[in-house]
N, C-alpha and C positions, 0 to 999 in steps of 0.2 A: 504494500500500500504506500502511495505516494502523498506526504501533506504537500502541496506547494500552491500553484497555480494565483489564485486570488489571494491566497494566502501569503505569499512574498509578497504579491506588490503591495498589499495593507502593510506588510513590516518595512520592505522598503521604504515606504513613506514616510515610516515611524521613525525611519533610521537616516534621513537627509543626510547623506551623504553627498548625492551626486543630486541635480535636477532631472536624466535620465536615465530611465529603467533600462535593464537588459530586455532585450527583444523577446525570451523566456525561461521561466525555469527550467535549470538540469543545464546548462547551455556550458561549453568548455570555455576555460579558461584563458587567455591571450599567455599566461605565465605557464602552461604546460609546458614541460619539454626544459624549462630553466631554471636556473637558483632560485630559490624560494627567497622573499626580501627578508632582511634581517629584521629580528626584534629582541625586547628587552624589557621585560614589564611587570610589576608583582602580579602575585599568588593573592588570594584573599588571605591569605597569613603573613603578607610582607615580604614574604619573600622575592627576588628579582626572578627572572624566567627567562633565556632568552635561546633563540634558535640555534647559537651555537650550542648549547649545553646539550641539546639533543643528537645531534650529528650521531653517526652510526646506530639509529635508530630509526623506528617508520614512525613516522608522525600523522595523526589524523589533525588536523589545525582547524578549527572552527567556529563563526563568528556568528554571534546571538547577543540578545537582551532578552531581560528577564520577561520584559513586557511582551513580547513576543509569542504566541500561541504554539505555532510549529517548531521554535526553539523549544520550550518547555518540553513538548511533547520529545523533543529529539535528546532530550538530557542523559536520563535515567538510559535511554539505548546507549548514547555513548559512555557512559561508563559500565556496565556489562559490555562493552568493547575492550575497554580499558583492564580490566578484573579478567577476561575472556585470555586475550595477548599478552599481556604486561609481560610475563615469561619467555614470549617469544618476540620479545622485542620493542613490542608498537609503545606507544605515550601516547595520549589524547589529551588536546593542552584546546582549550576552548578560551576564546577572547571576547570580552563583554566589550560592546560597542558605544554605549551611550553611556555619556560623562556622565549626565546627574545620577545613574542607577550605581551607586556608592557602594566601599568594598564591603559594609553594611550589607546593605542590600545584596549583591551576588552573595554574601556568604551566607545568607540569612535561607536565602534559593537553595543553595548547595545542600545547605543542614537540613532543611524542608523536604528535600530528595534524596538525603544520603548519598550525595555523587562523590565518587573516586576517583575522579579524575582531575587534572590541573584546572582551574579558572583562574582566569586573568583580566586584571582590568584597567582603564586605561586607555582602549583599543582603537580609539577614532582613526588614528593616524595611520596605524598598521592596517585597519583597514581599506584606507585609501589609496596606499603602498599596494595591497590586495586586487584593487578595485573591485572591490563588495559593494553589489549595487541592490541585495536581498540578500536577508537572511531567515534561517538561517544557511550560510554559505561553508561547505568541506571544501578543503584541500589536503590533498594525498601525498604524504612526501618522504620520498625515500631514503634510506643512511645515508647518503651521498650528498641531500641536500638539496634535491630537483624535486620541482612538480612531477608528477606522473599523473595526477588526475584531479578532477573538479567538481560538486555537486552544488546546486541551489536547490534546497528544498530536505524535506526530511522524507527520506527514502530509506528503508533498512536496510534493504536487498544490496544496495548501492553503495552504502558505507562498508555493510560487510565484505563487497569485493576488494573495494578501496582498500581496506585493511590488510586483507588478505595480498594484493599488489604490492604494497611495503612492508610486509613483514621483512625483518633483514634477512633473513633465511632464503625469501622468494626473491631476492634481488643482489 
């Protein structure tokens, strides 16, 4: 089952980033195939995070707000992604996009869900580095540090292959 559709572009909106939308969810990324842009940014516990620190791992990278319907919904999957791989490599480091939604607030989300996985917040900028023009927005990347893959929208089927693609073993 796929959330997206109407459903991006309501977050989109929510999330002004850009004044234009992508032409549709699920749609590939301009950054496949390349370095992934760098970032650096706390943890709801303070801590800093940054893309180097993961390198020789697959990374699922994913950009939401709490306010967000389809992100919610896509939480609680990504971290049963998270708990599923961790062993064989993957990290699930999710980026909170809107400034006023405080580490308060994502941490408060997190607790709420019991998520295992990294949240970060902070992420206007790395988003636009991104260009995230809906979320919630995957990106699939591999030990090495490249895109391999992109999603708009919350798809399970889709993240699981993503994951499966970067695991470091499969790459």
């Amino acid at each position: 089952m796929r959330i997206a559709s109407s459903a991006c572009v309501a977050c989109a909106a929510a999330l002004s980033l850009t004044a234009v939308l992508a032409p549709g969810c699920g749609s590939a990324s301009a950054l496949e195939g390349k370095d992934a842009p760098a970032f650096s940014l706390k943890d709801i516990d303070g801590d800093t995070i940054s893309l180097e620190q993961l390198k020789g791992r697959g990374v699922i990278l994913s950009f939401f707000f709490v306010g967000c319907g389809p992100c919610r919904a896509e939480a609680p999957y990504l971290s049963k992604l998270a708990e599923k791989y961790w062993e064989k490599g993957l990290r699930v480091v999710v980026i909170n996009v809107r400034p006023e939604e405080t580490v308060d607030v994502v941490g408060q989300f997190a607790r709420s869900q019991n998520l295992k996985h990294l949240l970060l917040v902070g992420g206007s900028v790395v988003a636009i580095r991104y260009d995230v023009k809906a979320v919630p927005a995957n990106f699939f990347i591999d030990k090495w540090g490249q895109v391999v893959g992109s999603e708009v929208g919350f798809d399970p089927q889709a993240l699981e292959a993503g994951a499966l693609k970067v695991l470091p073993s499969s790459n």
